[in-house]
C-alpha positions in Angstrom: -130.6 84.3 -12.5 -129.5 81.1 -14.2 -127.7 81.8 -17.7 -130.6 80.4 -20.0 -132.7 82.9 -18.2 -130.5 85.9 -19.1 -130.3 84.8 -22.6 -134.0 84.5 -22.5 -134.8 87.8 -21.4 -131.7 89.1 -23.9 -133.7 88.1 -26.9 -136.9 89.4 -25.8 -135.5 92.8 -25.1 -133.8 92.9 -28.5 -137.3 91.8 -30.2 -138.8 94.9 -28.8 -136.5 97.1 -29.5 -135.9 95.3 -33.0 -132.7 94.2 -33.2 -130.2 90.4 -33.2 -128.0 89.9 -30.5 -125.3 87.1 -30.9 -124.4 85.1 -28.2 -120.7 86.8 -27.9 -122.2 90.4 -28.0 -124.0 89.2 -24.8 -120.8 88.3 -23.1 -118.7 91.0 -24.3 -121.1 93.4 -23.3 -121.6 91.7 -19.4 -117.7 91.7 -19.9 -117.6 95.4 -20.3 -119.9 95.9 -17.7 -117.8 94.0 -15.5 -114.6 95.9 -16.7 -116.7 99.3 -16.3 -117.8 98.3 -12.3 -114.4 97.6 -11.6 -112.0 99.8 -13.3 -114.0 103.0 -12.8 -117.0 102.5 -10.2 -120.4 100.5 -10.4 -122.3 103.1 -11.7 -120.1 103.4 -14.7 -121.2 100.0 -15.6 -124.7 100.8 -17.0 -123.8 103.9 -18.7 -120.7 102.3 -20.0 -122.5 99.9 -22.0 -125.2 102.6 -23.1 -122.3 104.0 -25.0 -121.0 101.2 -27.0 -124.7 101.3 -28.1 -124.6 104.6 -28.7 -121.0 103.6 -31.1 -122.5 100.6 -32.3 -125.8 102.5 -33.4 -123.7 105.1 -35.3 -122.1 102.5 -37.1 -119.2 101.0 -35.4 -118.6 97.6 -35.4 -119.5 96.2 -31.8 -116.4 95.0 -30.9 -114.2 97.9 -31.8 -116.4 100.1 -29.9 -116.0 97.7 -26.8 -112.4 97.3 -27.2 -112.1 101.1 -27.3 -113.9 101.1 -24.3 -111.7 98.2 -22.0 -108.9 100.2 -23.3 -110.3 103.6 -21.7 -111.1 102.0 -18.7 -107.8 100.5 -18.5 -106.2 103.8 -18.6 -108.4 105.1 -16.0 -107.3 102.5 -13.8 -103.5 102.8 -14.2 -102.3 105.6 -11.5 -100.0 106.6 -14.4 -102.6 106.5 -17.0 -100.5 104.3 -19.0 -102.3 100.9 -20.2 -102.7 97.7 -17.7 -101.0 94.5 -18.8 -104.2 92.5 -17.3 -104.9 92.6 -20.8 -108.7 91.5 -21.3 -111.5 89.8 -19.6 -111.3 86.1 -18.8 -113.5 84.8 -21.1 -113.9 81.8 -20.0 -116.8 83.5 -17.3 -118.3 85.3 -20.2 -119.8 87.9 -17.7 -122.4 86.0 -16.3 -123.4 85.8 -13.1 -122.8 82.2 -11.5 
């Protein structure tokens, strides 16, 4: 799926469920999907996300609620629980699929 495509299909699922996506909630949230597969499993990545809407529809602004969320997964990933110095996503891929 080229980029445009993804974006495409973004906005129309956002019209029918009623709400605006910016472009940078897009990639954050591929970007915490990403994190999600990785740091915890792939299955996590889906209900990961689901979450941050779940923050973000209680109020929460959406990038708090998604940096609460790398910073969970990062200490899931660290055998000592303590925080990984990898520090965020490369967002110069933006979560997309190339």
């Amino acid at each position: 799926m080229e980029p445009s495509e993804l974006d495409d299909w973004a906005a129309e699922a956002a019209a029918a469920v009623g709400v605006t996506l910016q472009p940078a909630d897009i990639a954050a949230v591929l970007d915490l999907a990403r994190d999600a597969a990785h740091g915890v499993a792939r299955p996590a990545a889906p209900l990961t996300t689901f979450i941050a809407g779940m923050a973000v529809g209680r109020g929460q602004p959406t990038a708090e609620a998604i940096a609460a969320l790398v910073d969970a997964i990062g200490r899931r990933s660290e055998p000592d629980g303590a925080p990984s110095d990898a520090g965020p996503s490369d967002p110069a891929t933006d979560g997309r699929p190339s």
